[in-house]
C-alpha positions in Angstrom: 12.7 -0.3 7.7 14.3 0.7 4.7 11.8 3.0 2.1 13.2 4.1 -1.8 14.7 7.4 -1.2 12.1 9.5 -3.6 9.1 8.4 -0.8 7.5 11.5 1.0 4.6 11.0 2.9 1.5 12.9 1.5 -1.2 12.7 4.1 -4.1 13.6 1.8 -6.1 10.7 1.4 -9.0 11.8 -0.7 -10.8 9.2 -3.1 -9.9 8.5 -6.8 -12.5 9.2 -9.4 -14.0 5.4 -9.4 -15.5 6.0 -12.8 -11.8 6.8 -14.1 -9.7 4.0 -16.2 -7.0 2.0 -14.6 -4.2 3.5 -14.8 -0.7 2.1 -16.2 0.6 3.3 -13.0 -1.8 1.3 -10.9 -1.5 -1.8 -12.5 2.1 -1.7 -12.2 1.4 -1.2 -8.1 -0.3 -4.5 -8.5 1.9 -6.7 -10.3 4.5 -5.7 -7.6 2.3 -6.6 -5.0 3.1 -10.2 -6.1 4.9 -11.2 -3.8 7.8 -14.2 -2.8 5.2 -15.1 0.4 2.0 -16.3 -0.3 0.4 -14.4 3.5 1.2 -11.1 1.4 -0.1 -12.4 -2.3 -3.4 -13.3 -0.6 -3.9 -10.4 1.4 -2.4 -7.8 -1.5 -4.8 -9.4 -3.8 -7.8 -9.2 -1.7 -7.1 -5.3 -0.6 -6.5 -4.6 -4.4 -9.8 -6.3 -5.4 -11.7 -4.3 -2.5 -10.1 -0.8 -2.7 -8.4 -0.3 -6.5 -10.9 2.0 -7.9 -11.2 4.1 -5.1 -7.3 5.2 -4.1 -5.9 8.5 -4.2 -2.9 9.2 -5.8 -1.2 9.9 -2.2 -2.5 6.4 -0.8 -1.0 4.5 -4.1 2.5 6.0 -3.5 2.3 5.4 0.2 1.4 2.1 -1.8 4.2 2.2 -3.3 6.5 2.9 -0.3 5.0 -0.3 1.5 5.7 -2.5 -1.7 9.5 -1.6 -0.7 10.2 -3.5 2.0 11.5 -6.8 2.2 8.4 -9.6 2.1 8.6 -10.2 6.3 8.3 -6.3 7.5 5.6 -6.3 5.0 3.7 -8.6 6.6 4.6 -7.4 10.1 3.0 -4.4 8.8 -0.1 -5.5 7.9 -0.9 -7.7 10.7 0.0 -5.1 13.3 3.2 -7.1 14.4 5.2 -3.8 13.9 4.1 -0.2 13.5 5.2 2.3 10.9 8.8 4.0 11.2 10.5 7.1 9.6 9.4 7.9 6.5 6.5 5.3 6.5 5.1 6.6 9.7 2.5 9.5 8.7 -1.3 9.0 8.6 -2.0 8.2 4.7 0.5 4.8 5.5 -1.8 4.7 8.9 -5.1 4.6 6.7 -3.6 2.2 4.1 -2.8 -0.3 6.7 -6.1 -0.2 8.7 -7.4 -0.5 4.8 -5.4 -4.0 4.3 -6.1 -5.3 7.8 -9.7 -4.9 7.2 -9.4 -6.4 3.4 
């Protein structure tokens, strides 16, 4: 599965300040979670309105490195049709996924 080069896995999941403002940064995460198939629009959507306030910095940019791959691994991703590889498989991309399956 090919990941932007700049991705590192940071497997410190801690929780966001929810009380902070939405940052520019976040809210650039969730326009490009729009995506071409509708299965991941409706279940980005739903996991963003569940879990926005409450990400880390390391769970948006393992955010991030998910938002990377084409539309299908995406989704093969999220409904446990594939599992995690290279770069992608450490446990803050773990956490995010069982996060989205459960949104």
């Amino acid at each position: 599965m090919p990941v932007a080069e700049d991705f590192r896995c940071d497997d410190d999941l801690g929780v966001a300040d929810p009380d902070a403002p939405v940052s520019v940064a976040l809210r650039r995460l969730r326009w490009r979670a729009r995506r071409g198939l509708l299965e991941n629009d409706l279940l980005l959507g739903r996991f963003f309105d569940r879990h926005m306030a409450t990400l880390s910095s390391s769970a948006l940019d393992a955010l991030a490195g998910l938002l990377d791959l084409p539309d299908g691994q995406l989704l093969d991703l999220v409904l446990g049709r594939a599992e995690p590889q290279g770069a992608l498989d450490c446990a803050t991309v773990r956490e995010l996924l069982t996060m989205l399956r459960s949104a």
